[in-house]
C-alpha positions in Angstrom: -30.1 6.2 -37.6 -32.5 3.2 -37.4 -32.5 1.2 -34.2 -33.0 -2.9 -34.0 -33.7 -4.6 -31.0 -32.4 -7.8 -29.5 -34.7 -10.8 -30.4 -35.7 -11.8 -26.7 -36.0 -15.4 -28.1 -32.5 -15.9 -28.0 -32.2 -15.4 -24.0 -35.0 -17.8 -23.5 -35.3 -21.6 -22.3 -32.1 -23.3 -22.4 -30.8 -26.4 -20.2 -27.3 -26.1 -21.7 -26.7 -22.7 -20.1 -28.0 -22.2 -16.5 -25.6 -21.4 -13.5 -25.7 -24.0 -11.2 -25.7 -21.4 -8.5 -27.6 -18.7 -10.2 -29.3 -18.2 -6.5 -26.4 -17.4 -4.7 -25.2 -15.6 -7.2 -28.0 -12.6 -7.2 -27.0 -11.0 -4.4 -22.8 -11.9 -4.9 -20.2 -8.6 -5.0 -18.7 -9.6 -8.9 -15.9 -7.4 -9.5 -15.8 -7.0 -13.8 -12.7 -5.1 -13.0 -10.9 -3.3 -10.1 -13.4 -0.7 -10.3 -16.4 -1.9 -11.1 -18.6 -4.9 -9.6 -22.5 -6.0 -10.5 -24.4 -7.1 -8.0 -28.3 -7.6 -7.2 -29.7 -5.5 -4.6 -29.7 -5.1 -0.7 -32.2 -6.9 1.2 -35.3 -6.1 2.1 -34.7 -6.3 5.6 -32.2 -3.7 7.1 -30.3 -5.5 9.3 -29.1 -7.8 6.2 -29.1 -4.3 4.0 -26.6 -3.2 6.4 -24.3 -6.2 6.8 -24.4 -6.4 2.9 -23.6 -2.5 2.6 -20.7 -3.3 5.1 -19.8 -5.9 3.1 -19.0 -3.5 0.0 -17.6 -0.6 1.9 -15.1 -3.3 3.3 -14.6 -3.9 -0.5 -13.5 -0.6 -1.2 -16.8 0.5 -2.5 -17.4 4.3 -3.1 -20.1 4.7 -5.5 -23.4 3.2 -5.9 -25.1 2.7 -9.3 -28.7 1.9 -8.7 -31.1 1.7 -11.5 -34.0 0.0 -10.5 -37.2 2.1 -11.3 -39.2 0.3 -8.5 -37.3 1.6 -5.4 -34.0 2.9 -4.0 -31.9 2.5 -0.9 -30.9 6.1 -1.4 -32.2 7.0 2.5 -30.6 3.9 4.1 -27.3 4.1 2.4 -27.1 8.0 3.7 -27.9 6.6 7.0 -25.3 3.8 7.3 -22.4 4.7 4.6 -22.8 8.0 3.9 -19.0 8.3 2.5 -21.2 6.3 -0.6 -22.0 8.3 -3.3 -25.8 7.3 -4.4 -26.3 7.8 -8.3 -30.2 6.8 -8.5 -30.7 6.0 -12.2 -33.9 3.6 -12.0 -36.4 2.5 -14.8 -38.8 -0.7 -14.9 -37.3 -3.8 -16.3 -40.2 -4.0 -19.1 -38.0 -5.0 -22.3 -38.9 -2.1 -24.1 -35.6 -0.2 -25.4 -33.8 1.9 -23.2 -33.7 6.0 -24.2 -30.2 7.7 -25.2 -30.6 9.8 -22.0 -30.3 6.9 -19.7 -27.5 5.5 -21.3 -26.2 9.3 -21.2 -26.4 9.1 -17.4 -24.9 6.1 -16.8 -21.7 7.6 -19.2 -22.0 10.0 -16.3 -21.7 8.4 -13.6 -19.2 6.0 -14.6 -17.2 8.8 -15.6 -16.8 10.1 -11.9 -15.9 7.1 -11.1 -13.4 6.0 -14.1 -11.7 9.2 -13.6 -10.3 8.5 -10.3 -8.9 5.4 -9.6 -9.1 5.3 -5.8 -13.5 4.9 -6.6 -15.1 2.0 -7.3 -18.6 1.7 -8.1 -21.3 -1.6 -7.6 -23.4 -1.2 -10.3 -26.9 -3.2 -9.6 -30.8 -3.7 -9.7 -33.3 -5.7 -8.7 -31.8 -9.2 -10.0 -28.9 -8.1 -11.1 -29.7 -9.7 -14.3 -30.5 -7.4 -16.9 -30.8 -3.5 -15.8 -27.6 -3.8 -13.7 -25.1 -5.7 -16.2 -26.4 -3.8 -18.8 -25.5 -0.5 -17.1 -21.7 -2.1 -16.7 -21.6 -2.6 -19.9 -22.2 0.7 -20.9 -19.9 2.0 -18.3 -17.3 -0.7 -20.0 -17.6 0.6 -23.8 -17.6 4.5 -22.9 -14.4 3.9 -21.1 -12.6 2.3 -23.8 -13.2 -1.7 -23.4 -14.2 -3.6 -26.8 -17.9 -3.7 -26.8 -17.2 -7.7 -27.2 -14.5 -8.2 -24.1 -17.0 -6.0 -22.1 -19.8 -8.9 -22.6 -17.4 -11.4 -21.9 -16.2 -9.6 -18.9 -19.1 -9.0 -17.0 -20.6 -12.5 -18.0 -17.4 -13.9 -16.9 -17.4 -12.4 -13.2 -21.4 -12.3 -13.2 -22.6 -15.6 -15.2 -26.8 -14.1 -14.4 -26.1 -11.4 -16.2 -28.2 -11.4 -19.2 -27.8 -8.2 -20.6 -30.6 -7.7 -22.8 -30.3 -4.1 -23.1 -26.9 -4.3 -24.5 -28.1 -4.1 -28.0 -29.7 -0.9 -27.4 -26.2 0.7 -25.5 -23.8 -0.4 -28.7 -26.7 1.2 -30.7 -26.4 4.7 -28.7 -22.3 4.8 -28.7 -22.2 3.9 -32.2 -24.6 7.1 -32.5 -22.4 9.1 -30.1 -18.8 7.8 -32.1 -20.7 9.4 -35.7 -20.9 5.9 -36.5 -22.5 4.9 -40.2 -25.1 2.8 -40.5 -23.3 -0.2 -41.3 -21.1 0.0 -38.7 -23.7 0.6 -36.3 -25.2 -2.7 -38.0 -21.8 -4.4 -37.6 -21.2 -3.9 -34.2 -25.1 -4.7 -33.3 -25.0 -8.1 -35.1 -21.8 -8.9 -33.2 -23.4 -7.6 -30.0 -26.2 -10.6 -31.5 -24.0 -13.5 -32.4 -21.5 -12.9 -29.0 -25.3 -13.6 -27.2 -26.4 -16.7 -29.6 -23.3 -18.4 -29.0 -23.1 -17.5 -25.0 -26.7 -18.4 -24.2 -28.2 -18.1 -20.8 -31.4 -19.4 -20.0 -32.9 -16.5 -18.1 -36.2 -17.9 -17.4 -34.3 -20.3 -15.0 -32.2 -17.8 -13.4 -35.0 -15.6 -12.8 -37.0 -18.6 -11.1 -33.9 -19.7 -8.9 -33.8 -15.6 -7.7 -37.2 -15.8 -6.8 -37.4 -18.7 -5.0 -34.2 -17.6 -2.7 -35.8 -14.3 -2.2 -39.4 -16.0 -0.8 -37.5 -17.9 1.5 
């Protein structure tokens, strides 16, 4: 089965379609549903790490899904919540397409957590804009929500979330459903068109997360 790739073009400059609060909303607890929120990371600084880790095991949080390639909180989460269960699944947020084996252990992990409804999992990265949502929305499709009420979904309770890798997930569960080729095509170019007609100017959400996390 061929694989296509999102155009990146279509999550660039916008003015039509940036959050007002993009800032505020990297580092936000967005529950998608009652089971699964997106977030950014925790701090940099342990004291706020802590209070924020509070924060989400006040929220009911049982499971963390971390898949930033650059670090993990794995050691401080065992130190200060160590009821969490810590699923490390990092890789770099390059653009490049994501393998079937990641997407295979995010199916994984959401699985633990899907398959008891007392868990709830914060599923995050770095920004929380594209590694993060993208993750959700993999956890979304393998766990029975239309590929196209996922994106809305996550966007919905998460407006950063670009989810640029989402192309690639409906790509691998097409694959894993024995999927033809044009329906693998079908449900990519709707994957597409839901993205061209919910734009998000990234480039500006990106700039607002980095200036709130220099201050």
């Amino acid at each position: 089965m061929r694989y296509r790739q999102t155009p990146h073009h279509i999550f660039g400059y916008n003015p039509e379609a940036r959050p007002s609060n993009a800032g505020a909303i990297w580092r936000t607890l967005c529950w998608v549903n009652d089971q699964i929120a997106v977030s950014g990371d925790l701090s940099d600084f342990e004291s706020e790490a802590v209070a924020q880790l509070q924060k989400w095991v006040s929220e009911g949080v049982t499971d963390i899904i971390d898949l930033r390639g650059e670090a993990s909180h794995e050691s401080l989460v065992r130190k200060h919540a160590p009821q969490i269960r810590y699923h490390w699944l990092g890789v770099d947020d390059e653009g490049d397409r994501r393998t079937p084996e990641w997407f295979e252990a995010i199916k994984a992990a959401a699985a633990l957590v899907f398959g008891n409804p007392n868990r709830k999992a914060v599923i995050h990265c770095h920004m929380g804009v594209n590694r993060g949502p993208s993750a959700a929305f993999t956890a979304l499709i393998t766990n029975g929500v239309d590929p196209i009420e996922a994106l809305g979904q996550i966007r919905a309770a998460h407006p950063i979330a670009a989810m640029i890798y989402a192309g690639d997930a409906i790509q691998w569960f097409a694959a894993q459903q024995g999927n033809t080729q044009e329906q693998s095509d079908a449900q990519f170019n709707a994957v597409l068109e839901w993205h061209k007609q919910n734009p998000l100017d990234v480039g500006y959400c990106i700039q607002q997360i980095g200036q709130r996390y220099a201050a």
